[in-house]
ZANUVO-434444 format. One line per 2 residues: their letters; for each residue x, y, z negated of N, C-alpha, C, O. Coordinates in pm, 1 decimal, m for minus. Atoms other than C-alpha are relative to their C-alpha. Example, Ala and Ser with C-alpha at 12.3 -4.5 7.8 and 13.67 -1.06 7.14 Angstrom:
BEGIN
as) 89.0,m119.0,0.0,1230.0,m450.0,m780.0,90.0,120.0,0.0,193.6,118.1,m66.5 | m82.0,m119.0,6.0,1367.0,m106.0,m714.0,m77.0,109.0,m73.0,m26.1,219.8,m89.9
//
This chain:
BEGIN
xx) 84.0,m118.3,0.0,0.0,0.0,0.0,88.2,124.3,0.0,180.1,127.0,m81.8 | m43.7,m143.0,39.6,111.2,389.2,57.8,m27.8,65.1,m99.4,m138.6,55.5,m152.3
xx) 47.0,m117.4,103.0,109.1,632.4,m179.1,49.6,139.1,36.7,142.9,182.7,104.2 | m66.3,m159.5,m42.7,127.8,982.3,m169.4,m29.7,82.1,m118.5,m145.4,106.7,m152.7
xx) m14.9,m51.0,141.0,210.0,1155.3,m487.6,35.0,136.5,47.3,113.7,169.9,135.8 | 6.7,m140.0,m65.5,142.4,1523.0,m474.0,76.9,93.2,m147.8,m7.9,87.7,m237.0
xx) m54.8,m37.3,109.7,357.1,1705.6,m765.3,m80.5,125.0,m71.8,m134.7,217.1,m10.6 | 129.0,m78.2,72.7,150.9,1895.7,m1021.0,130.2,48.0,m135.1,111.7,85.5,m250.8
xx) m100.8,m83.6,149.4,484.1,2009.7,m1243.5,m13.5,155.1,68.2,m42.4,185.9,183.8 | 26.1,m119.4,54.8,474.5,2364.0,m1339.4,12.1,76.3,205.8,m73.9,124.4,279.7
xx) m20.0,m105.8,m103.4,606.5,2527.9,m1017.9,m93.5,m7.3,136.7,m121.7,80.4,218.4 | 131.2,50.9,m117.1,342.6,2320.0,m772.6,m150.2,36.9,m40.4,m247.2,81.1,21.4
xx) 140.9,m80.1,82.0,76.5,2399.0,m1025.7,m63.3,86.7,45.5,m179.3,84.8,86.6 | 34.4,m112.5,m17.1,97.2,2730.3,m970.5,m22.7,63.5,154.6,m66.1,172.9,190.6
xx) 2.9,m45.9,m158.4,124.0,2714.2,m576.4,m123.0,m118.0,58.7,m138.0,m165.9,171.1 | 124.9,41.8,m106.7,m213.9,2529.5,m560.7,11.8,m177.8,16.9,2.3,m259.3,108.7
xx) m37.8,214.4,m72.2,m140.5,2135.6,m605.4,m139.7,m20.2,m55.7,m188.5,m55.9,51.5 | 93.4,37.1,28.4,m468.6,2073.6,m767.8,m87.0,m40.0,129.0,m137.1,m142.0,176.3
xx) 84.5,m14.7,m140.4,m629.5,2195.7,m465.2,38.2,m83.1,125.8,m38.7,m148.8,195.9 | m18.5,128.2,m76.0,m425.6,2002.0,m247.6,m27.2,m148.6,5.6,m40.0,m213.4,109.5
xx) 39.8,130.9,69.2,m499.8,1676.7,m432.4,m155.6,m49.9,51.7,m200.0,m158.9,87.5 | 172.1,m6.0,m62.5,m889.6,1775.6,m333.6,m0.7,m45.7,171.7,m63.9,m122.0,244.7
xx) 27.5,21.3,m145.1,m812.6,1800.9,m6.8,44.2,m93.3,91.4,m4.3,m115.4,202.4 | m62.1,130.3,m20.4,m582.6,1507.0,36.6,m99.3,m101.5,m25.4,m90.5,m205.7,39.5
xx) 100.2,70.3,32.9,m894.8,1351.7,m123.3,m111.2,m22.6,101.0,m171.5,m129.1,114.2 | 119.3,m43.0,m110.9,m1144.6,1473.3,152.3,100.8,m58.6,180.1,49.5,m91.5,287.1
xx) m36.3,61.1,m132.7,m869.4,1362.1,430.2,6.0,m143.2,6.9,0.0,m198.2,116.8 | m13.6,169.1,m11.4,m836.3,970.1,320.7,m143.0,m40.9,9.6,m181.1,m150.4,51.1
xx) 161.6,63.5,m52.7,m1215.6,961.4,341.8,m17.8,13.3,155.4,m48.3,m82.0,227.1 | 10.7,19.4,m128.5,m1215.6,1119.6,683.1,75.5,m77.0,92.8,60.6,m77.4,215.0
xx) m95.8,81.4,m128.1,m960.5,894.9,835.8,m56.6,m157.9,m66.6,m2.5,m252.3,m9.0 | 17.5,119.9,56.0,m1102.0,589.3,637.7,116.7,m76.3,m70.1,149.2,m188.3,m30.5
xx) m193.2,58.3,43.3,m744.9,501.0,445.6,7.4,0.8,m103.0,117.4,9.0,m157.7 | m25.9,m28.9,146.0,m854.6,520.3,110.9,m4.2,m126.6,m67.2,m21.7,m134.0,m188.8
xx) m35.0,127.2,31.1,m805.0,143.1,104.4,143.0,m69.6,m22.5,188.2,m172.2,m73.4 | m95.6,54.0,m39.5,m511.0,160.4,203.9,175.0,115.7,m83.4,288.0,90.7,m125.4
xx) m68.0,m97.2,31.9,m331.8,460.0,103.7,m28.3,49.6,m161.4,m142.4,95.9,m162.9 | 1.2,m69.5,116.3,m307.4,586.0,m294.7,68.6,110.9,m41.4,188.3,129.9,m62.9
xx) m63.6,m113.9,81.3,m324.6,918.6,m428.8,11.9,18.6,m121.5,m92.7,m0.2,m183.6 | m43.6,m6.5,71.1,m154.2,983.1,m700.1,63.5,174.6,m30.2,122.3,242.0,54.5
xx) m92.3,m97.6,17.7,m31.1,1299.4,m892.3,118.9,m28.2,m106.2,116.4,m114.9,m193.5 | m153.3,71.4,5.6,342.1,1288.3,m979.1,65.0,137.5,m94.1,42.5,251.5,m53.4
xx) m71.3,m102.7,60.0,548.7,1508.8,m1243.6,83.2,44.1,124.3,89.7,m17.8,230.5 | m170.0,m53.4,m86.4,874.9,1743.4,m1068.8,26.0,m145.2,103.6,60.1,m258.1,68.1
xx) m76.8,34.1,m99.9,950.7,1610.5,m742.3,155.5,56.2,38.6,220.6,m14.0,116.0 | m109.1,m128.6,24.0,1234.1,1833.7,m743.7,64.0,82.1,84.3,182.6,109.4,102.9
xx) m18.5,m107.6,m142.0,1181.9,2068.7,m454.5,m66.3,109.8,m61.3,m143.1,169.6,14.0 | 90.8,m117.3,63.4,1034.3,2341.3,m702.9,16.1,110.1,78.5,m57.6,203.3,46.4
xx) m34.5,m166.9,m55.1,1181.5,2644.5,m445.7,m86.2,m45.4,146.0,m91.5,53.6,218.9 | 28.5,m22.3,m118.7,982.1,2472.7,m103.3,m171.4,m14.0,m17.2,m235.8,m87.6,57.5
xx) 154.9,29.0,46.4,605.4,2493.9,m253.3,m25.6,m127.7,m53.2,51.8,m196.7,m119.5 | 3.7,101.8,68.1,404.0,2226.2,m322.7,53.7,m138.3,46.1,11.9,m140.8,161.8
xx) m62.7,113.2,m8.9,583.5,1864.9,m285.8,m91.6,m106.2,11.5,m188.3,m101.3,m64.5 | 84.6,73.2,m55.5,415.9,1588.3,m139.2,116.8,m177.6,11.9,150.8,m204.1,127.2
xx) m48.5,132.4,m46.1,618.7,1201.6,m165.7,m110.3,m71.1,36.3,m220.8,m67.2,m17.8 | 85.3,104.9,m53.2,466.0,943.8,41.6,83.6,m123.3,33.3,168.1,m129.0,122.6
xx) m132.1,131.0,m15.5,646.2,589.6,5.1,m98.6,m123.2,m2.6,m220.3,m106.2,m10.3 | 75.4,114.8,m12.3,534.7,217.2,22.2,m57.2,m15.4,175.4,m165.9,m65.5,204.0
xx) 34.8,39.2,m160.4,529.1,210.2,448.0,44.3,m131.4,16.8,142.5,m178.6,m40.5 | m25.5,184.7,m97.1,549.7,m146.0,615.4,135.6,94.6,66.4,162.1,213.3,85.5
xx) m170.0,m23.9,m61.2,940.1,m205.3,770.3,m28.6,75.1,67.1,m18.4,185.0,12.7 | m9.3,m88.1,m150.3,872.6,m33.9,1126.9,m24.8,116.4,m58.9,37.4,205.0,m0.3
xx) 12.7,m112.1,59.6,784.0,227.5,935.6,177.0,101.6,m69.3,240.4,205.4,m50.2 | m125.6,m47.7,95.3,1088.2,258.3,692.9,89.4,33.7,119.6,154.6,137.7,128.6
xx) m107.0,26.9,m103.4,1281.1,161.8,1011.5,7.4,134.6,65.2,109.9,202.7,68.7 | 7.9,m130.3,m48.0,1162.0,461.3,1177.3,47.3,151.0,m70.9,108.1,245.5,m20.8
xx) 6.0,m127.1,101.1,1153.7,721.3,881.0,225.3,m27.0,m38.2,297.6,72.6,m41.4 | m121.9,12.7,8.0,1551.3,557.0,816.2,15.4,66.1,m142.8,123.7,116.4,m172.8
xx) m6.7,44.3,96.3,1424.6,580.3,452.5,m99.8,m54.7,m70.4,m209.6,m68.5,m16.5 | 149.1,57.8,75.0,1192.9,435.4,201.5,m99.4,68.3,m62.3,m174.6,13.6,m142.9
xx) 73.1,m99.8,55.0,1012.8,724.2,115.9,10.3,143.1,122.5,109.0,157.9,194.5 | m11.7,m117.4,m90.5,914.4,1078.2,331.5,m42.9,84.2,m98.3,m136.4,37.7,m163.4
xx) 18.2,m102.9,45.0,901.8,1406.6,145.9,m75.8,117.5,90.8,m32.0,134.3,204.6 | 74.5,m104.5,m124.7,658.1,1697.1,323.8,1.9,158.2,m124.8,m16.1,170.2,m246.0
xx) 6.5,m126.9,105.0,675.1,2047.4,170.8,m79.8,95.1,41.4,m150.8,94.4,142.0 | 111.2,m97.0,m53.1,500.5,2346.9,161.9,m165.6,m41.7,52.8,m247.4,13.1,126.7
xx) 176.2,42.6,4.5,160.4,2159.3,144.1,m103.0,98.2,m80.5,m95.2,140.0,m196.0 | 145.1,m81.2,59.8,m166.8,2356.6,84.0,m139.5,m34.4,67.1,m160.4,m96.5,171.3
xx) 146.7,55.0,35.9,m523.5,2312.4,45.7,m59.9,m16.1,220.8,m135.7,m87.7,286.3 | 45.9,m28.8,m157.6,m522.4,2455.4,455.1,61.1,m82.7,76.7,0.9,m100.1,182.7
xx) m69.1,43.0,m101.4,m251.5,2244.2,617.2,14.8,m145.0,m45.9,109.3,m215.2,m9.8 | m33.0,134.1,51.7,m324.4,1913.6,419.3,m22.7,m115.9,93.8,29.4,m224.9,117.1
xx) 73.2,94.9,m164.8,m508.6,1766.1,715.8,96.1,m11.7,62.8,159.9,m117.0,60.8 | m95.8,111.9,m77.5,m266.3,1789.1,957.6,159.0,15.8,m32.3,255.9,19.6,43.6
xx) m101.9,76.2,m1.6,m14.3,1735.3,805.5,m2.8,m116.9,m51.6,105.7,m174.9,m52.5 | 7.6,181.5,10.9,m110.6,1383.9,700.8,m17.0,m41.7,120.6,34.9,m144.0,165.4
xx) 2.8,68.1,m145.8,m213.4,1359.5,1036.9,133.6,m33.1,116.2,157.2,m118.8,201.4 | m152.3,m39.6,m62.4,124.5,1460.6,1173.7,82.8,m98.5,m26.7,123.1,m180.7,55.6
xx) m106.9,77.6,77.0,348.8,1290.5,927.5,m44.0,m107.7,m23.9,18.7,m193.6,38.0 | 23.5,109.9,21.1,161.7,1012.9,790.6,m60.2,m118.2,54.3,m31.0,m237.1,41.0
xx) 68.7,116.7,m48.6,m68.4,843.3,965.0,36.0,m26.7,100.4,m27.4,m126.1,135.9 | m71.4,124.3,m66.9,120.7,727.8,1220.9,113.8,m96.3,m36.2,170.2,m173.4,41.4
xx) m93.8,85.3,59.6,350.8,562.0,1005.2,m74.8,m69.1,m81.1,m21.0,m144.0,m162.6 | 72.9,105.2,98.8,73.9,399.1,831.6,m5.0,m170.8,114.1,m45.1,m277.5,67.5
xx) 29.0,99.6,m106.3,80.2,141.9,1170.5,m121.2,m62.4,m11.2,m130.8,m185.1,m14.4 | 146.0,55.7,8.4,m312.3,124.0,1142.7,m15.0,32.9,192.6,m119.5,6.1,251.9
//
């Protein structure tokens, strides 16, 4: 299973991670992936200077193989660009 842990320490807090969490919530329903994919919120990721922090880890190999690690970091996530950027970044590495 994926996960995508959205960081809710102090400095993401304040740049709106709650809200992202909502809306990360409202995109695994519209893509149907909430079987497959778990959100999670995550203390300090420790990108506190590029907004809010977004890990997404647990991809099948071709995945890892592709990404060339076991985990993808996305920054500067907000409540407006949560859509596509899961769409962008993640879900084609989900190999659904």
């Amino acid at each position: 299973m994926t996960t995508l842990k959205v960081c809710v320490g102090s400095s993401c807090h304040l740049k709106g991670s709650y809200d992202v969490i909502e809306a990360f919530k409202e995109v695994l329903k519209k893509y149907d992936v909430e079987d497959v994919v778990d959100l999670q919120a995550s203390f300090c990721l420790g990108f506190c200077a590029n907004g809010v922090a977004v890990k997404a880890e647990g991809f099948d190999e071709p995945a890892v193989q592709k990404l060339r690690e076991d985990c993808l970091f996305i920054h500067n996530v907000n409540k407006d660009n949560a859509e596509e950027l899961f769409a962008k970044e993640v879900y084609p590495l989900l190999g659904l």
